[in-house]
mmCIF file of the N, C-alpha and C atoms, coordinates in Angstrom:
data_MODEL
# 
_entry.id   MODEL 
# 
loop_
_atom_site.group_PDB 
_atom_site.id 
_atom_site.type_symbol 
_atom_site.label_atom_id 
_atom_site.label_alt_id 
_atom_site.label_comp_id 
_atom_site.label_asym_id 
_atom_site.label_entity_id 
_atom_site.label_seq_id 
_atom_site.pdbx_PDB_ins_code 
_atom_site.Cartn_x 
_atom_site.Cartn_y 
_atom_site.Cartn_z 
_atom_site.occupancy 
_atom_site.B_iso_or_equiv 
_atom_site.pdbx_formal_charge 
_atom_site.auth_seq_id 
_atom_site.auth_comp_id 
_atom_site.auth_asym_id 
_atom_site.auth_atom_id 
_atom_site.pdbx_PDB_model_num 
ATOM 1   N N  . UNK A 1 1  ? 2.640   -5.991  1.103   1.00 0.00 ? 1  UNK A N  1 
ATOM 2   C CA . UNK A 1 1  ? 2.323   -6.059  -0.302  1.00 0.00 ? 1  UNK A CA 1 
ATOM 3   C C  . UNK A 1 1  ? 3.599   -5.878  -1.101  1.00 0.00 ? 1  UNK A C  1 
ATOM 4   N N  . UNK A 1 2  ? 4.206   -7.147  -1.171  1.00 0.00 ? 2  UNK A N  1 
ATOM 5   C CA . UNK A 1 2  ? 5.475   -6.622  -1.966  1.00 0.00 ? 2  UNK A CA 1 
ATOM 6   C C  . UNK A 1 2  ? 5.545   -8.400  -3.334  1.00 0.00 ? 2  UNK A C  1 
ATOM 7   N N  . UNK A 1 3  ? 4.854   -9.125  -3.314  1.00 0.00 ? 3  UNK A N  1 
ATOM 8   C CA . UNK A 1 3  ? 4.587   -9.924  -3.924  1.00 0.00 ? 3  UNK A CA 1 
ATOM 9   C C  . UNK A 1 3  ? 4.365   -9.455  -5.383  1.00 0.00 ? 3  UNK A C  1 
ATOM 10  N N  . UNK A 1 4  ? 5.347   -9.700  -6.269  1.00 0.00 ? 4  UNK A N  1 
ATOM 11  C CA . UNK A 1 4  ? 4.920   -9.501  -7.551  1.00 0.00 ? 4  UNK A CA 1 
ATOM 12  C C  . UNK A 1 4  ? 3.232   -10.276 -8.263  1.00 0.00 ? 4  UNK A C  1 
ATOM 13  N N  . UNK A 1 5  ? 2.553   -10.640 -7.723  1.00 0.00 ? 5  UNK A N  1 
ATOM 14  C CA . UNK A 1 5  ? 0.919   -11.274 -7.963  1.00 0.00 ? 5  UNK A CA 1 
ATOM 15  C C  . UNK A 1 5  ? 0.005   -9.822  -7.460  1.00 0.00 ? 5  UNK A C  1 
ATOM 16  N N  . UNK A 1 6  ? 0.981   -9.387  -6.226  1.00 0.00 ? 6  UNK A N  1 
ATOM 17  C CA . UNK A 1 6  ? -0.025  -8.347  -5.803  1.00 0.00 ? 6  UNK A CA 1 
ATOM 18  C C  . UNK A 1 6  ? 0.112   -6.949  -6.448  1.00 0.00 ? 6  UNK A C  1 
ATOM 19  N N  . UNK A 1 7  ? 1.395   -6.664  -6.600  1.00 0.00 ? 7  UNK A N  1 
ATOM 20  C CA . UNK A 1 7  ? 1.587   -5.643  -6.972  1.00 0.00 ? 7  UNK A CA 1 
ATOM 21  C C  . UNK A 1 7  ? 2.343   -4.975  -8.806  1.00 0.00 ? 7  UNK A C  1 
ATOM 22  N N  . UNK A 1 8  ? 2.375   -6.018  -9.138  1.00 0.00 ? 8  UNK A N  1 
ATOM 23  C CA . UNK A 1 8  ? 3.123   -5.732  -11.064 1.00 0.00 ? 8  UNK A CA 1 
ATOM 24  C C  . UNK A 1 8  ? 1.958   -5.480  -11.639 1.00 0.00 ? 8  UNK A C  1 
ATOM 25  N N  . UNK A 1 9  ? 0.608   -5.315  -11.323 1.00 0.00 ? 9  UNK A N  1 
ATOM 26  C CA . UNK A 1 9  ? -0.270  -5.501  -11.962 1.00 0.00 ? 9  UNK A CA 1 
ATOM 27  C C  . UNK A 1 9  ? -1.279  -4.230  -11.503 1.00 0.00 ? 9  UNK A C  1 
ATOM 28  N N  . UNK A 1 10 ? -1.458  -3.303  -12.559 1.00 0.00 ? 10 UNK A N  1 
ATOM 29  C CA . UNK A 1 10 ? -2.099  -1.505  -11.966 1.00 0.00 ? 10 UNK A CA 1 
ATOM 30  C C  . UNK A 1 10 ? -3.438  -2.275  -11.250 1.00 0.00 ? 10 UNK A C  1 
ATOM 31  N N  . UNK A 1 11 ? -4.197  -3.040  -11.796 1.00 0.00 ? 11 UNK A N  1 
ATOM 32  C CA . UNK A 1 11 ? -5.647  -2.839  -11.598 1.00 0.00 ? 11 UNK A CA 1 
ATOM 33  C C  . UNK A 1 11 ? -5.192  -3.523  -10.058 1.00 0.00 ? 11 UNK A C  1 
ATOM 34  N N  . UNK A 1 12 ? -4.883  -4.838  -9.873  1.00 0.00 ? 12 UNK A N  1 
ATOM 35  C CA . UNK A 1 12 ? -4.413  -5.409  -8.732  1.00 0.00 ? 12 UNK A CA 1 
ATOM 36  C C  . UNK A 1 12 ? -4.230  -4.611  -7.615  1.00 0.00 ? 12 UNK A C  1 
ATOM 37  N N  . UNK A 1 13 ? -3.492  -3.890  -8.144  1.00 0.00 ? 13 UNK A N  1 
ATOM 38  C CA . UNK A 1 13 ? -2.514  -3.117  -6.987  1.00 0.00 ? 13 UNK A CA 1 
ATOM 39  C C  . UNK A 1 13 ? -3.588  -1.795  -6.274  1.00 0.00 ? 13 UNK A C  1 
ATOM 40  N N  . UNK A 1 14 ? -4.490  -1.304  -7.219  1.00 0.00 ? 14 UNK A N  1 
ATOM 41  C CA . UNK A 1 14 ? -5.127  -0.012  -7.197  1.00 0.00 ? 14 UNK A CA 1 
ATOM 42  C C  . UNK A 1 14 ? -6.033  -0.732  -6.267  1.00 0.00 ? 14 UNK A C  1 
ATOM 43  N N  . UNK A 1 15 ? -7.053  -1.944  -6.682  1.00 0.00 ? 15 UNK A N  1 
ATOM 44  C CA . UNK A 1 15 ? -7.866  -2.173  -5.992  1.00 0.00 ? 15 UNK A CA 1 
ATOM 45  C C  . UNK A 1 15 ? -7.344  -2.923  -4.391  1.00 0.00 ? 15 UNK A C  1 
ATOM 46  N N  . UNK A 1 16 ? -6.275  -3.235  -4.476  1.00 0.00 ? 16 UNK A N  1 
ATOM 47  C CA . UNK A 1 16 ? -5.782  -3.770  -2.787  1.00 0.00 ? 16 UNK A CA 1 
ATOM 48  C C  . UNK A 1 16 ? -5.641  -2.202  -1.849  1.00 0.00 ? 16 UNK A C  1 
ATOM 49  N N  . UNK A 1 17 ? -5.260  -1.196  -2.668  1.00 0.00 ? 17 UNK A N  1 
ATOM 50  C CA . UNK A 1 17 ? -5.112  -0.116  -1.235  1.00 0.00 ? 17 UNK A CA 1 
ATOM 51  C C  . UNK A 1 17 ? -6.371  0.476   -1.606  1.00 0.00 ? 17 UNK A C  1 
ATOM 52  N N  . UNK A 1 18 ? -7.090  0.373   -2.342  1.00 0.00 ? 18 UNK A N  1 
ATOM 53  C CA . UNK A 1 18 ? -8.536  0.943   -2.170  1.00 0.00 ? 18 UNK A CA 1 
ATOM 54  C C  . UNK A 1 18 ? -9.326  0.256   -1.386  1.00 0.00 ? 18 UNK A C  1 
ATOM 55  N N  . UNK A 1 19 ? -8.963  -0.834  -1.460  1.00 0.00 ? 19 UNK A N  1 
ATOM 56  C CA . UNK A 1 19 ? -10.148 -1.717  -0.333  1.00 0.00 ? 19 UNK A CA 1 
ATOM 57  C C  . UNK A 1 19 ? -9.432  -1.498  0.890   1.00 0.00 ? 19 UNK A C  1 
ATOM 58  N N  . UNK A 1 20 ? -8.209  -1.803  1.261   1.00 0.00 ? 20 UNK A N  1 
ATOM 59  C CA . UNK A 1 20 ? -7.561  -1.703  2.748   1.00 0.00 ? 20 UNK A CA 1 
ATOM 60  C C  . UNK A 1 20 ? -7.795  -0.177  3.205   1.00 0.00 ? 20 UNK A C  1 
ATOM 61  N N  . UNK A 1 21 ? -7.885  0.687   2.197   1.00 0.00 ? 21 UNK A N  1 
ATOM 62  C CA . UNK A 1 21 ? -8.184  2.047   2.865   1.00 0.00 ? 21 UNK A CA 1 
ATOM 63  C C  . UNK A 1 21 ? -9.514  2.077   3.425   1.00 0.00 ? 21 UNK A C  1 
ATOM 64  N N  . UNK A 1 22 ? -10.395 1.676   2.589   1.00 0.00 ? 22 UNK A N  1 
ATOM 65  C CA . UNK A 1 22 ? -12.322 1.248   2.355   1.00 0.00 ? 22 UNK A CA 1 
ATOM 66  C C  . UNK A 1 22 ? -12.549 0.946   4.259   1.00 0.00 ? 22 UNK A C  1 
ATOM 67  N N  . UNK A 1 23 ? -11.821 -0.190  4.153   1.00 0.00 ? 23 UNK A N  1 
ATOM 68  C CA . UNK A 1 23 ? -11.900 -1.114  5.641   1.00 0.00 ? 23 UNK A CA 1 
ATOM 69  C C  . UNK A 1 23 ? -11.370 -0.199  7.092   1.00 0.00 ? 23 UNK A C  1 
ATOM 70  N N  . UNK A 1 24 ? -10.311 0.587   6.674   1.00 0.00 ? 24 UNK A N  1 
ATOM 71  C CA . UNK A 1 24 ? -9.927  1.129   7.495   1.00 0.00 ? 24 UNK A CA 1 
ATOM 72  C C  . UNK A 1 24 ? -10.748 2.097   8.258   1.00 0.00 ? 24 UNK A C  1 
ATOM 73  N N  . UNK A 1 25 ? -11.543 3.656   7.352   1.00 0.00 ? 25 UNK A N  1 
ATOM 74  C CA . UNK A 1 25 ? -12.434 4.082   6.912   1.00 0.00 ? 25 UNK A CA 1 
ATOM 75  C C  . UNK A 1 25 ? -13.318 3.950   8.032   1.00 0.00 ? 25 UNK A C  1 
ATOM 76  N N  . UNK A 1 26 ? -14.240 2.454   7.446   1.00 0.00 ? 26 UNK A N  1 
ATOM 77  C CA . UNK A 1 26 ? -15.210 2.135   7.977   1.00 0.00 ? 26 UNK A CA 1 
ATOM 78  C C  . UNK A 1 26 ? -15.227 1.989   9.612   1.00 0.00 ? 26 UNK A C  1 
ATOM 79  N N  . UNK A 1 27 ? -13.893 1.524   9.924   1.00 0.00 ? 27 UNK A N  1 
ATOM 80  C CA . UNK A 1 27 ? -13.790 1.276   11.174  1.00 0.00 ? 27 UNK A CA 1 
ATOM 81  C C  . UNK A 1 27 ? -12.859 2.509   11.977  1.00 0.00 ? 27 UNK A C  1 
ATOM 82  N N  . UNK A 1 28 ? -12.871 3.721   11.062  1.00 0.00 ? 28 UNK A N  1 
ATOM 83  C CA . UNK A 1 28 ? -11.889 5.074   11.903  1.00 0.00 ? 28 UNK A CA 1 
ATOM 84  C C  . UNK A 1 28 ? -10.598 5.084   11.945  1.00 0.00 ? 28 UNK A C  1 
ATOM 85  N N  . UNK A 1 29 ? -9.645  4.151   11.076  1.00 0.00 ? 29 UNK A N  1 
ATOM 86  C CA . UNK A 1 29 ? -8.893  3.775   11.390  1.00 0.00 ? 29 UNK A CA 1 
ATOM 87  C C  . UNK A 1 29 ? -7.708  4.258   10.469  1.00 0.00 ? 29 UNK A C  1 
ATOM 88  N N  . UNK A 1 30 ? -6.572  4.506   10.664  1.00 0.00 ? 30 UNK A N  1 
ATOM 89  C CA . UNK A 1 30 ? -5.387  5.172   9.631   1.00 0.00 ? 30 UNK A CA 1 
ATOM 90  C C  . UNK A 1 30 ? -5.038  3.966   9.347   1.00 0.00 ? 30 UNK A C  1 
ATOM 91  N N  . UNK A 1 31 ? -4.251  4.021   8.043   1.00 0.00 ? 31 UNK A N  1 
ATOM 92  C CA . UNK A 1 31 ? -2.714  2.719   7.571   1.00 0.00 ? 31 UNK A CA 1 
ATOM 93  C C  . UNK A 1 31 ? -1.622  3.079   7.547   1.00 0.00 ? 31 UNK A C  1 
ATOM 94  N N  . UNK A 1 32 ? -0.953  2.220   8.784   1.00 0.00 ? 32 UNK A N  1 
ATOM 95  C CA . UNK A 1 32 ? 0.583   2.339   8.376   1.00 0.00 ? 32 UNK A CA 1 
ATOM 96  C C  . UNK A 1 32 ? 1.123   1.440   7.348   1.00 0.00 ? 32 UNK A C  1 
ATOM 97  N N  . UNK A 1 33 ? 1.629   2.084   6.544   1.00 0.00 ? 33 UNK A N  1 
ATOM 98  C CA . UNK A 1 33 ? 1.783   1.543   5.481   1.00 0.00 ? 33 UNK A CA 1 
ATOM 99  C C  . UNK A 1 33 ? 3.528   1.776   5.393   1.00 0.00 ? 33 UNK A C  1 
ATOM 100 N N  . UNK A 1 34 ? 4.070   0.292   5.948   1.00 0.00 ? 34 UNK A N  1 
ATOM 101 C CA . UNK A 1 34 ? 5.829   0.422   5.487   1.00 0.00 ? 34 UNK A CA 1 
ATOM 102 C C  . UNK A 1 34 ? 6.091   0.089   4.098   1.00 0.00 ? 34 UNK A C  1 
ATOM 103 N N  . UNK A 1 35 ? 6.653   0.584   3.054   1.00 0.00 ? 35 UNK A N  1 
ATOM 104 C CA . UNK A 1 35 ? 6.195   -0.121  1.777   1.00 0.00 ? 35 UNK A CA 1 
ATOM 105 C C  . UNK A 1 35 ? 7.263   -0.412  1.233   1.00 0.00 ? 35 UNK A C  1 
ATOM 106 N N  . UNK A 1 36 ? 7.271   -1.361  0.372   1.00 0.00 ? 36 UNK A N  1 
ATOM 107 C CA . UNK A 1 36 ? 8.279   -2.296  -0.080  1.00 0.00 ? 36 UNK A CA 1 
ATOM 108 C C  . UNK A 1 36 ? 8.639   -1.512  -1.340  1.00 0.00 ? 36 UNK A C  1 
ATOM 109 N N  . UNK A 1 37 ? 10.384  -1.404  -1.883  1.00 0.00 ? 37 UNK A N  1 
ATOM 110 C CA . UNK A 1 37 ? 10.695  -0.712  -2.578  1.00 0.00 ? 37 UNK A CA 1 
ATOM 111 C C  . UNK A 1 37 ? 9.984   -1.368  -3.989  1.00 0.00 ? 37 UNK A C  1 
ATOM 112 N N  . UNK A 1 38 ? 9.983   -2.380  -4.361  1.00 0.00 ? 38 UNK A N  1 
ATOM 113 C CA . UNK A 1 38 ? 9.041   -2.683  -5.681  1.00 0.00 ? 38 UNK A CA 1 
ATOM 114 C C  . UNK A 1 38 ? 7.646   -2.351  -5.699  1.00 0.00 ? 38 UNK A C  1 
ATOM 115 N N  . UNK A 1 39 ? 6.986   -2.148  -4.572  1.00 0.00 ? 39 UNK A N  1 
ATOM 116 C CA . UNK A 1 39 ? 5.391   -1.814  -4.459  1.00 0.00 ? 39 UNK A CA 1 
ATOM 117 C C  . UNK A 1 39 ? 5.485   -0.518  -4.529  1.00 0.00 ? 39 UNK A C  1 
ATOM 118 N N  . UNK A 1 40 ? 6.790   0.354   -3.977  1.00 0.00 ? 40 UNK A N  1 
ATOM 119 C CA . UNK A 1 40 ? 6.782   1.865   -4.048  1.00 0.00 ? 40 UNK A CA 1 
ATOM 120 C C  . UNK A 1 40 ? 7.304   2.117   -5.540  1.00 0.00 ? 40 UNK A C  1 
ATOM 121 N N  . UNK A 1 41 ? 7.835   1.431   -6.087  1.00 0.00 ? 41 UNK A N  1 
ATOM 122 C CA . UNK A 1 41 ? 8.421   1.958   -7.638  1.00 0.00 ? 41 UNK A CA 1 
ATOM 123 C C  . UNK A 1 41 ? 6.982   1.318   -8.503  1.00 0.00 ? 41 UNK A C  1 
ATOM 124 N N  . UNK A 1 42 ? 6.239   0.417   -8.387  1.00 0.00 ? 42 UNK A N  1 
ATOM 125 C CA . UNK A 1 42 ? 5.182   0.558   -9.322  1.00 0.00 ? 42 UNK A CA 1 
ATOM 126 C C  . UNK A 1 42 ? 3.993   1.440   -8.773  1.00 0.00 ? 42 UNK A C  1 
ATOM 127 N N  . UNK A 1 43 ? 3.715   1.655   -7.712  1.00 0.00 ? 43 UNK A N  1 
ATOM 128 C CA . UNK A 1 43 ? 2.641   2.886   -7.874  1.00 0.00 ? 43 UNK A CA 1 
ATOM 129 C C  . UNK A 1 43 ? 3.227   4.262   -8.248  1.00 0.00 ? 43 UNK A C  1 
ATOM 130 N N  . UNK A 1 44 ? 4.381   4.345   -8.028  1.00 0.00 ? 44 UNK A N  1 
ATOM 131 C CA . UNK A 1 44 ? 4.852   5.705   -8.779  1.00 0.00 ? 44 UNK A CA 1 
ATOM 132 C C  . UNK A 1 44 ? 5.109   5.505   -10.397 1.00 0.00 ? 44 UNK A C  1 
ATOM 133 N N  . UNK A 1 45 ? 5.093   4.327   -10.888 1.00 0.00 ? 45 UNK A N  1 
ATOM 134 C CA . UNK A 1 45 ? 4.873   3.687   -12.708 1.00 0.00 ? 45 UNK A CA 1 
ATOM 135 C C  . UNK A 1 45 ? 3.558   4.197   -12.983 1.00 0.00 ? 45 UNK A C  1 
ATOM 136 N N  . UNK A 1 46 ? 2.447   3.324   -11.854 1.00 0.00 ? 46 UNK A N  1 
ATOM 137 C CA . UNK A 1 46 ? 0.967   3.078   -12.615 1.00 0.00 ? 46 UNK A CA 1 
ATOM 138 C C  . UNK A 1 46 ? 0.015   4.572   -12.307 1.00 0.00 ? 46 UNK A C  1 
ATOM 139 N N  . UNK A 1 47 ? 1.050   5.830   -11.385 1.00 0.00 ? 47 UNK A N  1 
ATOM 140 C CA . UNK A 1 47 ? 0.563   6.781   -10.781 1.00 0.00 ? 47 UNK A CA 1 
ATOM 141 C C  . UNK A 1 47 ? -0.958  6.442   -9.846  1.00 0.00 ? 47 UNK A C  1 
ATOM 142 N N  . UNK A 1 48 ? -0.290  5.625   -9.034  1.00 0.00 ? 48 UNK A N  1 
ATOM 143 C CA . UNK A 1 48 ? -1.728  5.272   -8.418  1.00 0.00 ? 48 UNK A CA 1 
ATOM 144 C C  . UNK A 1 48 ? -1.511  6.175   -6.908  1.00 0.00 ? 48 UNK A C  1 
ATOM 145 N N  . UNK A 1 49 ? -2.884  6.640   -6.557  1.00 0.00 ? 49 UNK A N  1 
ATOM 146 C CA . UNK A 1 49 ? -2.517  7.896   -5.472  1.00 0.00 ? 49 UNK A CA 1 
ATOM 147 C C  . UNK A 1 49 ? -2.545  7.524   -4.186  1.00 0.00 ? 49 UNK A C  1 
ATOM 148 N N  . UNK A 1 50 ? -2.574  7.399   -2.825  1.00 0.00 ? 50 UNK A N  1 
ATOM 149 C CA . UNK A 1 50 ? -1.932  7.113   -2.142  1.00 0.00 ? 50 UNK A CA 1 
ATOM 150 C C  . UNK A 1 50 ? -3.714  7.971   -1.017  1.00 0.00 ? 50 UNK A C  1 
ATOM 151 N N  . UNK A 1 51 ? -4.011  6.801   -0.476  1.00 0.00 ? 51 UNK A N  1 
ATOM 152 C CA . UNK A 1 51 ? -5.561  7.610   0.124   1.00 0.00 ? 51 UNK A CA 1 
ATOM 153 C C  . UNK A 1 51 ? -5.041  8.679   1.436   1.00 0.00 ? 51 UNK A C  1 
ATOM 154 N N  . UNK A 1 52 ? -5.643  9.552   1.705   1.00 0.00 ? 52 UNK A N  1 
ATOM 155 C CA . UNK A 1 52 ? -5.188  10.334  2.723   1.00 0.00 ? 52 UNK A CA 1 
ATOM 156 C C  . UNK A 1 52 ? -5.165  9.715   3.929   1.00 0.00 ? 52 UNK A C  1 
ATOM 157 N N  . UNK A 1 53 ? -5.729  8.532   4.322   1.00 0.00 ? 53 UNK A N  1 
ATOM 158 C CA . UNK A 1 53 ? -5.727  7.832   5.515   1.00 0.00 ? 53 UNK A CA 1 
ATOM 159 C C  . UNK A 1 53 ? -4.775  6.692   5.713   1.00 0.00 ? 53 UNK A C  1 
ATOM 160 N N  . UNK A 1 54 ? -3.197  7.075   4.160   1.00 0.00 ? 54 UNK A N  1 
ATOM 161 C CA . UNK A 1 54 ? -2.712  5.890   4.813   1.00 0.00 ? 54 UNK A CA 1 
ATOM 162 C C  . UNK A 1 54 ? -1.111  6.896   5.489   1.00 0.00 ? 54 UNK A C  1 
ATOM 163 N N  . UNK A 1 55 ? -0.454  5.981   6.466   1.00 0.00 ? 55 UNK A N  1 
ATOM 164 C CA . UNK A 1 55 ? 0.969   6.904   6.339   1.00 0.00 ? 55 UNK A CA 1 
ATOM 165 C C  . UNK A 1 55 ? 1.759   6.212   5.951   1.00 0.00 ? 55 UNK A C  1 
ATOM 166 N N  . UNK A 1 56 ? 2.581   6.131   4.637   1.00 0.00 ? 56 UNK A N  1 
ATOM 167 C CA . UNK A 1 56 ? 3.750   5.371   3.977   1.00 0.00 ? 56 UNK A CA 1 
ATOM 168 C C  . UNK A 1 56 ? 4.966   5.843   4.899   1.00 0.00 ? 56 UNK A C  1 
ATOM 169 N N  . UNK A 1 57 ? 5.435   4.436   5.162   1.00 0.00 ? 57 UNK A N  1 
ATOM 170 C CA . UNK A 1 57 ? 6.940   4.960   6.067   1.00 0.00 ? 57 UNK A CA 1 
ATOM 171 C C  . UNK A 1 57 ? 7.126   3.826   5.214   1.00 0.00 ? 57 UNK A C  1 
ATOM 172 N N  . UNK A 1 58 ? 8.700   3.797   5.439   1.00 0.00 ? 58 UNK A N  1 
ATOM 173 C CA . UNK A 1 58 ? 10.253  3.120   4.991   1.00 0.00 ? 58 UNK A CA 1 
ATOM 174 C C  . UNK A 1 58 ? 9.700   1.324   5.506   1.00 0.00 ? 58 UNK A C  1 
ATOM 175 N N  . UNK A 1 59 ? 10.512  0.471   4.635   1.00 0.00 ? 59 UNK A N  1 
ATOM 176 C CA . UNK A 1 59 ? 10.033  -0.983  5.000   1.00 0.00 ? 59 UNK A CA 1 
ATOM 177 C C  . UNK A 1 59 ? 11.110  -0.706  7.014   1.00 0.00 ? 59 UNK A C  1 
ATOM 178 N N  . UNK A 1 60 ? 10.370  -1.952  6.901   1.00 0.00 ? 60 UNK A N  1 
ATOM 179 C CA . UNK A 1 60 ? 10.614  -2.496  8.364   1.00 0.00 ? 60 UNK A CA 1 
ATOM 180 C C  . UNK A 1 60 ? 10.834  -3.602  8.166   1.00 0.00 ? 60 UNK A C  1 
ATOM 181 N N  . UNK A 1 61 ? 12.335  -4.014  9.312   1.00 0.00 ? 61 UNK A N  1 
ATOM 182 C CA . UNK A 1 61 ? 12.590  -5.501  8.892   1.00 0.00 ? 61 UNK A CA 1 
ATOM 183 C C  . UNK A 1 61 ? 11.871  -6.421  10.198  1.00 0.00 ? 61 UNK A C  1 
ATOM 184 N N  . UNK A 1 62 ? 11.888  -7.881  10.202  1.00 0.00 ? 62 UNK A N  1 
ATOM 185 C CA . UNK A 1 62 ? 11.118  -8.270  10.932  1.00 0.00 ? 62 UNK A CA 1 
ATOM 186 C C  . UNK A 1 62 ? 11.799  -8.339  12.480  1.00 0.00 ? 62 UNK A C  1 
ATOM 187 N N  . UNK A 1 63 ? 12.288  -6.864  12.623  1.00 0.00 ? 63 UNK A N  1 
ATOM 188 C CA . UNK A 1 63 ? 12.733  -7.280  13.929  1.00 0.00 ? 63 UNK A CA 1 
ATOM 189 C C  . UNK A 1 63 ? 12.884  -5.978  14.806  1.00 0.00 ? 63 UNK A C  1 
ATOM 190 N N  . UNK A 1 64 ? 12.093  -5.494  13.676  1.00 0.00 ? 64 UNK A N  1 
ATOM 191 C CA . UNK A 1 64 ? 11.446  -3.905  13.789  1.00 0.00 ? 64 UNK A CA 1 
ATOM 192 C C  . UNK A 1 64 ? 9.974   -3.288  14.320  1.00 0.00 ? 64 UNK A C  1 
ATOM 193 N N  . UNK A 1 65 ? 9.283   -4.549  14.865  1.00 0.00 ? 65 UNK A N  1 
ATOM 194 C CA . UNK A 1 65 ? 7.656   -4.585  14.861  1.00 0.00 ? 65 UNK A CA 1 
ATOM 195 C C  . UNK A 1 65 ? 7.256   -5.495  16.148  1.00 0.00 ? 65 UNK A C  1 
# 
């Protein structure tokens, strides 16, 4: 989630890790969540909170996974 469509936008952004948490949840499941420095500087803008089931680590490049 580092797409400015997904993430410049509070309501956007609030409802994508509320549902990916939702899904997770349902199925027992944690989020690793590597997060992209523009997706990490607007939820700390729009103070959007961070669900207890995800774990935010540092981005990962694609050669890291």
């Amino acid at each position: 989630m580092h797409r400015p469509s997904n993430v410049d936008d509070k309501e956007t952004l609030s409802k994508q890790i509320n549902n990916i948490s939702k899904l997770a949840k349902e199925k027992n499941l944690k989020v690793i969540f590597p997060i992209h420095p523009r997706t990490k500087k607007n939820i700390e803008q729009f103070e959007i909170s961070i669900p207890d089931n995800f774990k935010v680590i540092e981005p990962l490049g694609s050669l890291n996974y």
